[in-house]
C-alpha positions in Angstrom: 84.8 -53.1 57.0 81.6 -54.6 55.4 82.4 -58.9 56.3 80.4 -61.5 54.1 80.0 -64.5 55.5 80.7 -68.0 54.3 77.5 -69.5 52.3 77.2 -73.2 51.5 75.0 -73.0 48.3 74.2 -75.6 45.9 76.0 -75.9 42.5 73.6 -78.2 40.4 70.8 -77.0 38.7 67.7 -77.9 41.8 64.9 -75.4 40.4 61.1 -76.1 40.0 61.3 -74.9 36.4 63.4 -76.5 33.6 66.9 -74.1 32.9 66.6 -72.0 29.5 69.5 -71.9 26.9 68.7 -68.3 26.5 70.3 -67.2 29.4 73.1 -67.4 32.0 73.2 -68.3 35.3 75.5 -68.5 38.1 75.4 -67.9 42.6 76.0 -64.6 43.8 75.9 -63.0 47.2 75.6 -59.7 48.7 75.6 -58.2 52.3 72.5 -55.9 53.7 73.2 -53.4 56.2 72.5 -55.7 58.8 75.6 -57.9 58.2 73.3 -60.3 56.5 74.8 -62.0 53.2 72.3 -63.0 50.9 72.1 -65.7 48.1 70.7 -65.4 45.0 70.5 -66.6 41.7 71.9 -64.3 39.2 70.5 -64.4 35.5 71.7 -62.4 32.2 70.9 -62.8 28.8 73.0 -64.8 26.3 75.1 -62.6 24.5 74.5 -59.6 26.3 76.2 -56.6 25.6 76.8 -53.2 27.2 75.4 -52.3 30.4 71.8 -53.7 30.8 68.6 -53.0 32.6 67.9 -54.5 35.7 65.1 -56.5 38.3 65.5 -57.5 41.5 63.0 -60.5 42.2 61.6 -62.2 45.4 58.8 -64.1 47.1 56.6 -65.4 48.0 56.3 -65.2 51.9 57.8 -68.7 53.0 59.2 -69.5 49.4 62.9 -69.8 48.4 64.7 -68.2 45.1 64.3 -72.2 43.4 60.5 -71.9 42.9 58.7 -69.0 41.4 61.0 -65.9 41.9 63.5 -67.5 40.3 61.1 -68.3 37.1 60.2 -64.8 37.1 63.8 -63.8 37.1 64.9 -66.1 34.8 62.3 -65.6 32.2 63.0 -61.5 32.5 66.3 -62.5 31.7 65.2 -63.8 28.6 63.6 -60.9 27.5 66.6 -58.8 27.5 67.2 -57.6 31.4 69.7 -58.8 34.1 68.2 -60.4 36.8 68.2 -62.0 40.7 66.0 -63.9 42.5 67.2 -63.9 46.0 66.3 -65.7 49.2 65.3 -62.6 52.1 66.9 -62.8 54.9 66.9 -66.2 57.5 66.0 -67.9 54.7 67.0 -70.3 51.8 70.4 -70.6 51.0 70.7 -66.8 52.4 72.5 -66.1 56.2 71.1 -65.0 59.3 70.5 -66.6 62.9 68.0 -67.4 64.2 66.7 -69.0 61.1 63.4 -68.6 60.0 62.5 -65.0 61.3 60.4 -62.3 59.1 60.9 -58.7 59.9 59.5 -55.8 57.8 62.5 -53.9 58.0 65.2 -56.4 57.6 63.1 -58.0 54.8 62.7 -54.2 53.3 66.3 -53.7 53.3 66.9 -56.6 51.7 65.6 -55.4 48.5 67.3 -52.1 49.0 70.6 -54.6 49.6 69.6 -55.8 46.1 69.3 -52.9 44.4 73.0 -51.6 45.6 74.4 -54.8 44.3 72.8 -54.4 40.9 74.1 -50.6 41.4 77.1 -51.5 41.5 77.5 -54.5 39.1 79.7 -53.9 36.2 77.0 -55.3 33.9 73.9 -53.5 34.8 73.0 -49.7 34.1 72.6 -48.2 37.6 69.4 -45.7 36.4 67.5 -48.6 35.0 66.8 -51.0 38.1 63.7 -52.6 38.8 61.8 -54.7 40.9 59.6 -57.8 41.2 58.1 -58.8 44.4 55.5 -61.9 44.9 53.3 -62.5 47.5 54.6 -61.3 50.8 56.9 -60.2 49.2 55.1 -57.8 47.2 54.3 -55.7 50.1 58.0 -55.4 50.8 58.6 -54.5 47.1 56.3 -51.8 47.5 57.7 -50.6 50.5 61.0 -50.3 49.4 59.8 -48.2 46.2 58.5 -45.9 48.8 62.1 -45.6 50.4 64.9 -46.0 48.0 64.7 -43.6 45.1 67.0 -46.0 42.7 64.1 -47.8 42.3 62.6 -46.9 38.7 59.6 -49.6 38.6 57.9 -51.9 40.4 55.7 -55.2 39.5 53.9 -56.5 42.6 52.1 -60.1 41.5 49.5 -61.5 44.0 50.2 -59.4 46.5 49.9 -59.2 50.4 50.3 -56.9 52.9 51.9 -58.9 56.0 51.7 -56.4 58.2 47.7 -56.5 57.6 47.1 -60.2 57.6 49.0 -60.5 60.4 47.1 -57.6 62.6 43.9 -58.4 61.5 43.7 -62.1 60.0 42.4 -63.5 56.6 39.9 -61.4 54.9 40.2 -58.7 58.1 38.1 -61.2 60.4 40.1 -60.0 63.6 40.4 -56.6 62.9 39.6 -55.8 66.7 41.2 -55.0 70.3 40.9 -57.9 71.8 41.7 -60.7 68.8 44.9 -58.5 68.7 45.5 -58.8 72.3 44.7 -62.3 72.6 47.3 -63.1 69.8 50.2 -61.1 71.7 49.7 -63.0 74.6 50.5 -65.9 72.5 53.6 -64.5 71.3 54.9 -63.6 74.6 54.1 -67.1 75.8 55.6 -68.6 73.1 59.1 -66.6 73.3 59.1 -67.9 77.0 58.4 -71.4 76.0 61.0 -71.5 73.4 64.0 -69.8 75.9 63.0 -72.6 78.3 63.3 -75.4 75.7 66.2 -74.1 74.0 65.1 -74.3 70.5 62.3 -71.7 68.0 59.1 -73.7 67.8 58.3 -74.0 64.1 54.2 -72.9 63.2 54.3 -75.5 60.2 54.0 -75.0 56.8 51.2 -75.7 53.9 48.7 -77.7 56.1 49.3 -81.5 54.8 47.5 -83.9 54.9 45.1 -81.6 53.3 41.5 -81.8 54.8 38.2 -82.7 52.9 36.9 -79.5 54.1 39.6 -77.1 53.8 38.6 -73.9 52.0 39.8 -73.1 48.3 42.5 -71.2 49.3 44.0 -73.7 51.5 43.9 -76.3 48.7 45.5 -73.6 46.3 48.7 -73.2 48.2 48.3 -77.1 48.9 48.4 -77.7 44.9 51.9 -75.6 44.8 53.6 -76.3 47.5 52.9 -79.9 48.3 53.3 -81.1 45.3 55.7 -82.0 42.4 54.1 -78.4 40.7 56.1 -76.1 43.3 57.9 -78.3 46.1 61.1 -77.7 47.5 63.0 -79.0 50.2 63.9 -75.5 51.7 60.5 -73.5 51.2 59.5 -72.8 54.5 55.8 -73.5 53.1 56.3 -76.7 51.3 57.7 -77.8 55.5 57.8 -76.9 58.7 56.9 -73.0 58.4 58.1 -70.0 59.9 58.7 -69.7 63.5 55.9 -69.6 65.5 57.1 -66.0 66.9 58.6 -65.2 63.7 56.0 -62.7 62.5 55.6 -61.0 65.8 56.6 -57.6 65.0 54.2 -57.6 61.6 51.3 -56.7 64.0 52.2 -52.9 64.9 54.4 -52.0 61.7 52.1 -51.2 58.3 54.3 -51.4 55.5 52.7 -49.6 53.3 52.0 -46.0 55.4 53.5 -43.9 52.4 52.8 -45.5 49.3 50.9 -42.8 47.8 54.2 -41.1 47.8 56.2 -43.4 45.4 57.1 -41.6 42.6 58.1 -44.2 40.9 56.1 -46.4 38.5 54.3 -49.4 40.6 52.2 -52.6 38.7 49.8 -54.4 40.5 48.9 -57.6 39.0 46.4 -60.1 40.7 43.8 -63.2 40.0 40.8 -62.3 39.6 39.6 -65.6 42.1 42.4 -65.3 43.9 41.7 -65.0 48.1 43.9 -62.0 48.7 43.2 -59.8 45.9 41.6 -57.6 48.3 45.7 -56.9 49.4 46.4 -55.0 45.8 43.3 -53.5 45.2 43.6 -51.4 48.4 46.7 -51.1 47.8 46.2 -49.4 44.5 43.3 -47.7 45.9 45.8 -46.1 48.8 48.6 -45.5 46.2 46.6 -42.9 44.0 44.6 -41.3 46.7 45.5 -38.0 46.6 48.7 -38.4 45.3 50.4 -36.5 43.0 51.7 -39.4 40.9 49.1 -42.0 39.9 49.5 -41.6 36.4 52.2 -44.1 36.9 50.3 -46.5 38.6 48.4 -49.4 37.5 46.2 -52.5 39.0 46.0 -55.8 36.6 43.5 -58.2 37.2 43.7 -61.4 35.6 40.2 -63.1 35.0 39.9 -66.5 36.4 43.2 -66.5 37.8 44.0 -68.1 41.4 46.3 -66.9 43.8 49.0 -69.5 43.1 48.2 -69.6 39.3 50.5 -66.1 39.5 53.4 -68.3 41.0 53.9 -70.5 38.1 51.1 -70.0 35.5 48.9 -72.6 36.4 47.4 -75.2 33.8 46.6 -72.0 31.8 49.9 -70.1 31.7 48.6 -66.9 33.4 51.5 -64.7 33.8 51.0 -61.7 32.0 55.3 -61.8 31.1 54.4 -59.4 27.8 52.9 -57.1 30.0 55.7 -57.5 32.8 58.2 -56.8 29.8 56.3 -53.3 28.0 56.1 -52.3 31.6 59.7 -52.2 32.2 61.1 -51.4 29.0 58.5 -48.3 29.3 59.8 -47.4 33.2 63.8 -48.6 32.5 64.3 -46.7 29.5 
């Protein structure tokens, strides 16, 4: 017998972005195979008929479903598909203990989890599911189009590879033996440290106060997540982080090993200024090499474009939505 826990969510409307009137909203939850009941933000279409086409949204890494996921879902929702933004795992409004823990295959099987839920859903057409994955969280969107073939499509927006920036660092600067080493010793201090003291020791969020000196893309994630643009009181970022040891196991599991055998169609859309855009374009580059299914495959660079401006838009409204849209309504026929 599958057992959903209890979840206390929040009833009033606590988003970044202002509600639409051209859609519905309302809480829903659903369990993972790990026990693990989820919370998410459900949005449909107003009026909608018949069964609809559906999107599974999250991200980013250290977000929750109030700030951009749930924009991303919501807007979807007003161009015609059923949608959830949903909080992974240890996060958010979702369940799981010890709070604040990242794993690459509890995080990968929450999207699958998604994807049953919108299976089974009385409202949605099972053979025209979707996903949307930010950030972090684009990696895990991507790796879960690799393993679960009810996936149709999938848009990855300014995305990384968590398994790589946590092996290697920013930009691949400790892509050696010994930084490796050097950081598992850390860990394995660290898990002793917290036993003894009884408690997870949090690595902080969004560095604040921001320094004079702090490089662009420190200030970037500063600008959302600090600030009235993005802040909220349960993103891990816009606080007191992740745990310390919550992204141990990142460093020997690469998420994205067999990507270039997703059949499905994948979108990779990035800024063009943005620090990590390295993540998707070897990411794309891995997809089609030598696969037998790049014609469905495509990378999307936005010119100008910050890593954060794909969270909300930025002053200059980024978000290619139009494109978003033809994709899916090409891929959930």
């Amino acid at each position: 017998m599958i057992k959903i826990e209890e979840l206390k969510m929040v009833t009033e409307w606590d988003k970044t972005f202002p509600k639409s009137d051209k859609a519905d909203h309302n809480k829903v939850t659903f369990v993972n195979r790990y026990g693990i009941t989820l919370a998410a933000d459900m949005y449909v279409p107003k009026n909608a008929e018949g069964k609809l086409p559906a999107i599974a949204v999250s991200g980013p890494f250290g977000a929750v479903k109030e700030q951009c996921s749930g924009l991303y879902a919501q807007t979807m929702a007003e161009r015609g598909f059923l949608t959830i933004a949903f909080d992974p795992s240890f996060t958010g409004e979702s369940g799981g203990n010890v709070r604040y823990m990242a794993s690459p295959d509890i995080n990968t099987e929450d999207f699958m989890a998604a994807v049953d839920f919108l299976s089974l859903h009385e409202k949605v057409d099972p053979d025209r599911i979707g996903t949307i994955g930010i950030c972090g969280w684009g990696g895990m969107a991507i790796n879960a189009a690799a393993l679960d073939t009810r996936v149709k499509a999938t848009v990855a927006v300014t995305m990384y590879d968590m398994t790589r920036v946590n092996a290697n660092g920013y930009f691949d600067a400790d892509d050696n033996e010994e930084a490796r080493y050097q950081q598992r010793k850390n860990f394995c201090a660290r898990r002793l440290e917290d036993l003894k003291t009884g408690d997870y020791k949090r690595a902080g969020g969004v560095v604040d106060p921001l320094p004079e000196d702090a490089p662009f893309f420190v200030k970037d994630y500063y600008d959302y997540y600090k600030t009235d643009r993005g802040y909220h009181a349960r993103s891990l970022n816009s606080n007191d982080g992740w745990n310390v040891i919550g992204c141990e196991s990142f460093m020997n599991q690469p998420i994205l090993k067999y990507s270039n055998e997703i059949r499905s169609a994948v979108l990779l859309i990035h800024g063009e200024k943005a620090h990590s855009c390295y993540f998707s374009k070897d990411a794309y580059a891995d997809m089609i090499r030598d696969s037998k299914y790049a014609g469905n495959k495509e990378l999307m660079i936005i010119p100008g474009a910050s890593h954060t401006d794909l969270y909300d838009g930025g002053e200059k409204k980024v978000i290619p939505f139009d494109k978003i849209q033809s994709f899916f309504e090409n891929y959930l026929k």
